[in-house]
VMD Tcl script that draws the C-alpha trace (Angstrom):
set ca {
  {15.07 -11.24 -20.51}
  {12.39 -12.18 -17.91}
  {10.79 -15.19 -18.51}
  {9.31 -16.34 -15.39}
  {7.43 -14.15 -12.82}
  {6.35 -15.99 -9.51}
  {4.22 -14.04 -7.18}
  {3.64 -14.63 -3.33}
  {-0.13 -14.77 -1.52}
  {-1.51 -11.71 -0.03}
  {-5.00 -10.75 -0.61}
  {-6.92 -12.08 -3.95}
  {-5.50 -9.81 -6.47}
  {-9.43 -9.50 -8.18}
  {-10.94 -9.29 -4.45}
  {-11.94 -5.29 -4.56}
  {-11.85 -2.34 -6.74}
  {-8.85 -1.07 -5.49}
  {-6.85 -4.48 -5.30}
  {-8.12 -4.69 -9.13}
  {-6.64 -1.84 -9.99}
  {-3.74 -2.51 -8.53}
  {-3.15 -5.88 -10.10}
  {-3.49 -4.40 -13.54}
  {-1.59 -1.69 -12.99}
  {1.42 -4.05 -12.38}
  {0.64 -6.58 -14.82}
  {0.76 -3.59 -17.74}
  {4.42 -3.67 -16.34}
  {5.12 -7.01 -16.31}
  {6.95 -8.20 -19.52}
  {4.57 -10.09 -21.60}
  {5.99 -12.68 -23.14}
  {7.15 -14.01 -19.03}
  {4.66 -16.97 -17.63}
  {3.03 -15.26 -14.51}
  {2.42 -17.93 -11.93}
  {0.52 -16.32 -8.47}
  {1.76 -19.29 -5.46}
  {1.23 -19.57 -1.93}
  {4.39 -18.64 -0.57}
  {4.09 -15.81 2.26}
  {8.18 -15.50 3.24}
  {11.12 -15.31 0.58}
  {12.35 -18.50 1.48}
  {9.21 -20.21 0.31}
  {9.28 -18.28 -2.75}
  {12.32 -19.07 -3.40}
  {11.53 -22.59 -3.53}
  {8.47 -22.31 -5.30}
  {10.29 -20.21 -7.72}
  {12.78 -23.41 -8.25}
  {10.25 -26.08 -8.62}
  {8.33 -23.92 -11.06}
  {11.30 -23.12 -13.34}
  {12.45 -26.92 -13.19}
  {8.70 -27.75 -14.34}
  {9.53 -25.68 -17.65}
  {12.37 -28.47 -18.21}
  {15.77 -27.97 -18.48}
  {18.62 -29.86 -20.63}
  {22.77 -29.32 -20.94}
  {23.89 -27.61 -24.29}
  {27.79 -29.38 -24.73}
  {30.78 -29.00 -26.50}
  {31.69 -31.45 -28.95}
  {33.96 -33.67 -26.48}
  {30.47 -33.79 -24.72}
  {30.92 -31.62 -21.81}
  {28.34 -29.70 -20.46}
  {28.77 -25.72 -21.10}
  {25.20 -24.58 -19.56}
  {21.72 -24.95 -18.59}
  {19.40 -23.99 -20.88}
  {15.64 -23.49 -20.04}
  {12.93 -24.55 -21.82}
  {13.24 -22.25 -25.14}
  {15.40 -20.09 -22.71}
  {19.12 -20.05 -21.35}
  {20.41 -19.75 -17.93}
  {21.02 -16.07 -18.25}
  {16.73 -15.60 -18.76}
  {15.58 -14.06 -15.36}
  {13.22 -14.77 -13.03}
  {11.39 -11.88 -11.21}
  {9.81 -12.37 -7.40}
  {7.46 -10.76 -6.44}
  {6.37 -11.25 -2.93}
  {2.66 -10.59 -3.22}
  {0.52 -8.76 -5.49}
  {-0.20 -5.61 -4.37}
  {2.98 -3.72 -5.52}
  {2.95 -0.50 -7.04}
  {6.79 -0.46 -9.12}
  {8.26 2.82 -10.03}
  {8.97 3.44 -13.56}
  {12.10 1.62 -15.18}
  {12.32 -0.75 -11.50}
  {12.37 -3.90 -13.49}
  {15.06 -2.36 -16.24}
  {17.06 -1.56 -13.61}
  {16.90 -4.94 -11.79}
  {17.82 -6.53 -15.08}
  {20.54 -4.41 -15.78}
  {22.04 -5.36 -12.61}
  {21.44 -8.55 -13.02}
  {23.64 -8.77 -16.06}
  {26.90 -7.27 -13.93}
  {26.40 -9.43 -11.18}
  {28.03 -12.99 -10.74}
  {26.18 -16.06 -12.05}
  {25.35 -17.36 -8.26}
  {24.11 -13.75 -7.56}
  {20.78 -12.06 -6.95}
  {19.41 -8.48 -7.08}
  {16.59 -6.86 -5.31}
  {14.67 -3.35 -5.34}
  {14.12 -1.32 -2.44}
  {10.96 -0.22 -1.31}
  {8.13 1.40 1.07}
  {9.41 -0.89 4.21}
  {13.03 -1.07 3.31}
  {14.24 2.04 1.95}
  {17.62 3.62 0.73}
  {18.97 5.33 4.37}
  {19.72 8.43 2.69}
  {15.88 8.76 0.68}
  {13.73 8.39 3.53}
  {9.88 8.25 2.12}
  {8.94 11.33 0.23}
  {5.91 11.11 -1.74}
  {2.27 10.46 -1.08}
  {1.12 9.96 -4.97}
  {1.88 7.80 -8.08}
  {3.46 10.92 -9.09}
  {5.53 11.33 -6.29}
  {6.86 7.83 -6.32}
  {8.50 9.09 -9.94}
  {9.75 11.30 -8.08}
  {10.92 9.54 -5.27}
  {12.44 6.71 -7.61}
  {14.36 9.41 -9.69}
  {16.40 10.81 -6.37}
  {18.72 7.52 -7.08}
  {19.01 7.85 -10.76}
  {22.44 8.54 -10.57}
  {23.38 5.57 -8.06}
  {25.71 2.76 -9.12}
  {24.61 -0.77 -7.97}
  {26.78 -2.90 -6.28}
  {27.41 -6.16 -4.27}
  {26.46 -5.55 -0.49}
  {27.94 -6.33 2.40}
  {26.50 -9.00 4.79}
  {25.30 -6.15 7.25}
  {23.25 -4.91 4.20}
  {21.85 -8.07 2.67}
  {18.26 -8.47 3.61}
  {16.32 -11.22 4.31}
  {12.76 -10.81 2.55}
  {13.09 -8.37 -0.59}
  {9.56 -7.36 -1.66}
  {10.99 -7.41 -5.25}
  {14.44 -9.61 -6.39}
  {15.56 -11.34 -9.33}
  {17.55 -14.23 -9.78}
  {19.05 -15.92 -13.41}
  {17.58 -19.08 -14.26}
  {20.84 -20.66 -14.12}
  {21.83 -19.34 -10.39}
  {17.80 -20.60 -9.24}
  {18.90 -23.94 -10.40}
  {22.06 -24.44 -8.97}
  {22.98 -25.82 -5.24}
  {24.51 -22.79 -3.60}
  {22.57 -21.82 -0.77}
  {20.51 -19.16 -0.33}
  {21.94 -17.19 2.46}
  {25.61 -17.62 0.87}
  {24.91 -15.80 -2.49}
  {25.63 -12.55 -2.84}
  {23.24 -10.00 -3.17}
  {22.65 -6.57 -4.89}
  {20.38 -3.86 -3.64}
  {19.59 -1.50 -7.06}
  {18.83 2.09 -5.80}
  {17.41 2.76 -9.06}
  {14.58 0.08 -8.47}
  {11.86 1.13 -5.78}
  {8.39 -0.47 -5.11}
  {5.54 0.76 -3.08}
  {3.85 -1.71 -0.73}
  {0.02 -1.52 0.02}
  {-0.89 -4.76 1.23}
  {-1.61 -3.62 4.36}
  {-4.51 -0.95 3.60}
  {-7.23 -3.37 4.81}
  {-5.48 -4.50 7.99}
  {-4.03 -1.27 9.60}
  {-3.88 -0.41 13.66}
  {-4.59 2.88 12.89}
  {-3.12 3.95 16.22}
  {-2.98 7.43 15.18}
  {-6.96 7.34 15.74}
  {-7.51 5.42 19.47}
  {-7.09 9.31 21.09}
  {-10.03 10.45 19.27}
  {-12.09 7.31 21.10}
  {-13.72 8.60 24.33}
  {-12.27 6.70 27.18}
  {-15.96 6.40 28.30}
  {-17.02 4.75 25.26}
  {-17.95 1.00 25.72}
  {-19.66 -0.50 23.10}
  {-18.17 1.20 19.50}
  {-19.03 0.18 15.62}
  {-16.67 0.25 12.80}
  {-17.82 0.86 9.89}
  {-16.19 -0.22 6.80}
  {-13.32 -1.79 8.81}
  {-11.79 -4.05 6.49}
  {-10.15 -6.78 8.50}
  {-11.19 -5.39 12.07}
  {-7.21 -4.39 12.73}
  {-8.24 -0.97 14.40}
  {-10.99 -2.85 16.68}
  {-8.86 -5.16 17.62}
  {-5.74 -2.93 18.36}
  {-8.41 -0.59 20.58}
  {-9.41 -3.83 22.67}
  {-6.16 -4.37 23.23}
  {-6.14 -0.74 25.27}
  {-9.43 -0.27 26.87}
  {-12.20 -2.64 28.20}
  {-14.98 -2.41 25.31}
  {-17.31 -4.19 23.42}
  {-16.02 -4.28 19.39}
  {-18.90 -4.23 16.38}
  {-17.50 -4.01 12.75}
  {-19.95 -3.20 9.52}
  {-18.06 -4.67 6.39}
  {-19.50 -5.25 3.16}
  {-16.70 -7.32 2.67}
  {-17.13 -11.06 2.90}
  {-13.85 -11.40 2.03}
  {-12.34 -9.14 5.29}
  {-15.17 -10.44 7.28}
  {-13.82 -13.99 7.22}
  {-11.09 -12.66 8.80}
  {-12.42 -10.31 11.18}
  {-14.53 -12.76 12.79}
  {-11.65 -13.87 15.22}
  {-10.59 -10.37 15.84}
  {-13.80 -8.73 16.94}
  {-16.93 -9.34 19.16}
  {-19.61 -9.03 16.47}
  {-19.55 -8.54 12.37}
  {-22.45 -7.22 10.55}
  {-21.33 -8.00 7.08}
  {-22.99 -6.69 3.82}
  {-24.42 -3.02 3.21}
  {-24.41 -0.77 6.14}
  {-28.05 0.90 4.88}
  {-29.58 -2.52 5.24}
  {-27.38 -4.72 7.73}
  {-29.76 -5.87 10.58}
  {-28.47 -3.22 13.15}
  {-30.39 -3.32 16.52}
  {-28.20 -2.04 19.03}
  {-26.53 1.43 20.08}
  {-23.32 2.97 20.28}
  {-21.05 4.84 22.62}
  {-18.93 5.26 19.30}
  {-19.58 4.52 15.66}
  {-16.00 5.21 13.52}
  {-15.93 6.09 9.80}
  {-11.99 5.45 9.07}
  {-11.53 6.73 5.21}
  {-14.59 5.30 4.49}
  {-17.14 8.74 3.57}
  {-14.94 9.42 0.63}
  {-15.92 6.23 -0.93}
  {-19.60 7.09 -0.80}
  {-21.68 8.72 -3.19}
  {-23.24 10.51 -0.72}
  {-21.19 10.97 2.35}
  {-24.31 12.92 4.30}
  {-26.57 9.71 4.25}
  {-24.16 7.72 5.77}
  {-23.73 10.13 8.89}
  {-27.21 10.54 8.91}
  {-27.89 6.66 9.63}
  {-24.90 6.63 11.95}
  {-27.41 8.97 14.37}
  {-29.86 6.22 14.44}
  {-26.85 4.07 15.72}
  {-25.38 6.73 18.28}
  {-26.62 6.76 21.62}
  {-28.04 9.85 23.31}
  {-24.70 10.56 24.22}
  {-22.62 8.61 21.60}
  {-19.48 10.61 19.42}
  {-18.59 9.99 15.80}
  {-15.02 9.45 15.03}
  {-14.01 9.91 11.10}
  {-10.49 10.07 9.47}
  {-11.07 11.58 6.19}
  {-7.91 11.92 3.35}
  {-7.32 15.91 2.66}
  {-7.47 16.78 -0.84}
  {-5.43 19.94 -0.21}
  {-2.98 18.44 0.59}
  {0.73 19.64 -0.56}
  {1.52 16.61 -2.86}
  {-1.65 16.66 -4.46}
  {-0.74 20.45 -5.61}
  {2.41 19.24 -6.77}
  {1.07 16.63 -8.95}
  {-1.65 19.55 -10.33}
  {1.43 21.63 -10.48}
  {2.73 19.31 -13.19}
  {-0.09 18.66 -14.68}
  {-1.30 15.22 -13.48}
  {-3.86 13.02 -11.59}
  {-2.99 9.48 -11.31}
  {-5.74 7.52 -9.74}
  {-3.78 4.91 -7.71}
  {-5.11 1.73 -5.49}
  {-4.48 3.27 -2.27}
  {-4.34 6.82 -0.66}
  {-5.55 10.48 -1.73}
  {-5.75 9.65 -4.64}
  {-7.48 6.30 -4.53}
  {-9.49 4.73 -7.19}
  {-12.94 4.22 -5.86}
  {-12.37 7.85 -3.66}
  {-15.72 9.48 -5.05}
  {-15.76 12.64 -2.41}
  {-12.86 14.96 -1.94}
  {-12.44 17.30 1.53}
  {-10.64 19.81 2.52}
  {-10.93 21.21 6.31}
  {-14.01 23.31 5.39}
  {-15.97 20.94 3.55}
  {-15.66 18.34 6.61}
  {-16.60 20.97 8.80}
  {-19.70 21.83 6.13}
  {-20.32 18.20 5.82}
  {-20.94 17.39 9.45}
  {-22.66 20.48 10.20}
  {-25.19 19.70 7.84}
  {-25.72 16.13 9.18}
  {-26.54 17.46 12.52}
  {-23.46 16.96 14.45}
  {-21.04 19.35 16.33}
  {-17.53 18.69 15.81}
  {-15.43 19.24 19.01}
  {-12.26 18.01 18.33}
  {-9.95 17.87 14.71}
  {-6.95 17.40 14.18}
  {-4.72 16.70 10.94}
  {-1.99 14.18 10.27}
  {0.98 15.95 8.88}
  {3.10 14.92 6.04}
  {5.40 17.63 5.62}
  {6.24 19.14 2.31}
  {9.84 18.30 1.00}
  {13.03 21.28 1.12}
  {11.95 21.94 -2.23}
  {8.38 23.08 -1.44}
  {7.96 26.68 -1.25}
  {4.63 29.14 -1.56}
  {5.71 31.83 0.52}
  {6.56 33.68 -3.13}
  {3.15 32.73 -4.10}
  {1.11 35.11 -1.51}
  {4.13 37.92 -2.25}
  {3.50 38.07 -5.30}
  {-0.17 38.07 -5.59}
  {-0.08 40.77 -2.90}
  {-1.38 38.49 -0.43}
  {-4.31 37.72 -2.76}
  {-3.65 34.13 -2.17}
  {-4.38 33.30 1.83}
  {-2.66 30.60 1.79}
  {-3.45 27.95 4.54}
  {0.12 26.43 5.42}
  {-1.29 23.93 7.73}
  {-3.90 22.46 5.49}
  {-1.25 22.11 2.90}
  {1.11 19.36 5.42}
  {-2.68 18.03 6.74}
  {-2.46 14.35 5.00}
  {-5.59 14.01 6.40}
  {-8.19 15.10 9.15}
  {-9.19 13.14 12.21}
  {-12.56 14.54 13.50}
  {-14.60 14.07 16.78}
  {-17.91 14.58 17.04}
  {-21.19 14.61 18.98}
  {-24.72 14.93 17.99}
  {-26.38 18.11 19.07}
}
mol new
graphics top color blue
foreach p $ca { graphics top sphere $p radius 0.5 }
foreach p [lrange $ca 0 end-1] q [lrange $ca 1 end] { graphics top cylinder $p $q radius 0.2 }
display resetview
């Protein structure tokens, strides 16, 4: 049985709507009867530690036999055999049964032992990533169903498990850390966003005219892109956030933050470049936004926009069977309040007064399984059927006011 859960710092689990929904998304998984304590620990080692003070705090005495030698640690109203999850930070997104199947392993392996699940940055080597949804992570999960656990070798032990588990008894004892054996439990998989406000996005500094000195980012987060672009090209960074939380952090990463709503932020200068970065789905109404971004754009300035695909194959699939799960991150992302496909991005900016003269997707490619060339067969080609918009993830779109 779990009893303690001990969480690492990331971002503040309550800090946005999509953090939010994240946090309670994994707390309706946690078991409730565990004590959930959030630390400061940002590497497994210090987790680890904090994880040991915090389960000698519940208090632990010797149960004996009656010549009065000890038999075993018991904790608090638990015993040694109660487990301890670890989770590194809170913005973890646990495929169905992950924490049965850590404890189940837990209960084969030794008592100096500890188990971890894999996950979106360390992944089984023969079940690369394939999903995009909630949905698909099921589905991903369910590829290792019929796995067996089992100890690993040193080559395959890993340093910083996202998500591991460890008996009370073994977090007490002396062994050391990197001397106890470890299990990695293909059945267990986790999905880790904590990165969604931070990201490079490197797949976007093409779309960026190399002319382009002085460029905006609106909606930003954390500044990453801006940063990663100065890092490239000569220019002059500007980030909109209504964020205070990401602008604290921006501020040593770019020239100049305008924090607080974008339709009111005191905004006197113009850009060579003003980027949108899966930020107009989020918007009630994506057309005002571009329309303000003119008064912004010099005479000859260009919009740059990465907007999430709705058509996209794994979206389908989930229809296919019959669901929607609203998840913190991607497609199908919480506070998402638009939805595009090619043609409505291409309606969208054509409306707002700007011509679009470069777009091109991100692919995800469908899995083996995928298949719709029966589809159009059978409908006698009813059905055109737009292969490219089905691997598009998303669209990255250039554009200049005309």
């Amino acid at each position: 049985m779990i009893k303690l859960v001990v969480i690492g710092k990331c971002w503040d689990p309550e800090g946005s709507d999509e953090l939010r929904f994240g946090w309670q998304a994994l707390q309706r998984q946690l078991p409730t009867s565990a004590k959930v304590v959030h630390t400061h620990a940002t590497n497994f080692e210090e987790l680890w530690v904090e994880a040991t003070v915090l389960a000698s705090e519940l208090g632990s005495t010797f149960d004996a036999n009656l010549d009065g030698t000890e038999t075993g640690i018991r904790m608090g109203t638990g015993t040694a055999n109660d487990q301890v999850l670890m989770l590194a930070h809170p913005h973890l997104a646990l495929a169905l049964g992950c924490l049965e199947s850590l404890e189940l392993t837990a209960q084969l392996a030794e008592s100096e032992d500890f188990v971890w699940a894999y996950d979106s940055k360390h992944t089984a080597p023969e079940h690369p990533i394939s999903y995009c949804t909630w949905r698909g992570l099921e589905r991903h999960a369910a590829l290792s169903a019929n796995k067996l656990p089992a100890p690993l070798a040193k080559d395959m032990q890993r340093d910083a498990p996202l998500v591991s588990m460890v008996s009370m008894g073994s977090l007490m004892s002396a062994t050391p850390l990197k001397a106890r054996t470890q299990w990695g439990v293909p059945q267990a998989f986790a999905h880790d966003y904590s990165d969604y406000r931070s990201g490079e996005r490197l797949e976007v500094m093409n779309m960026v005219p190399a002319f382009a000195y002085k460029i905006l980012d609106v909606g930003g987060g954390e500044g990453g892109f801006l940063q990663a672009l100065k890092k490239t090209r000569l220019c002059e960074t500007h980030l909109a956030e209504y964020s205070a939380q990401a602008c604290e952090v921006a501020q040593s990463r770019v020239d100049k933050v305008w924090q607080g709503d974008f339709f009111v932020a005191p905004i006197t200068e113009k850009f060579d470049c003003i980027t949108f970065l899966d930020v107009l789905e989020h918007t009630t109404e994506p057309l005002r936004w571009l329309e303000k971004a003119r008064e912004y754009l010099s005479s000859q300035g260009t919009l740059v926009a990465s907007i999430p695909n709705v058509g996209h194959w794994s979206v389908i699939a989930d229809l296919l069977e019959g669901r929607w799960d609203y998840a913190p991150v991607g497609i199908h992302c919480i506070t998402h309040l638009r939805f595009f496909t090619r043609h409505g991005i291409e309606a969208l900016f054509e409306q707002a007064g700007f011509e679009i003269d470069a777009i091109e997707a991100t692919h995800v490619m469908p899995p083996p399984w995928w298949n719709t060339a029966g589809m159009a067969a059978a409908t006698g080609n009813a059905l055109n059927i737009d292969e490219n918009n089905l691997s598009a993830y998303a669209y990255l779109v250039r554009a200049k006011l005309k």
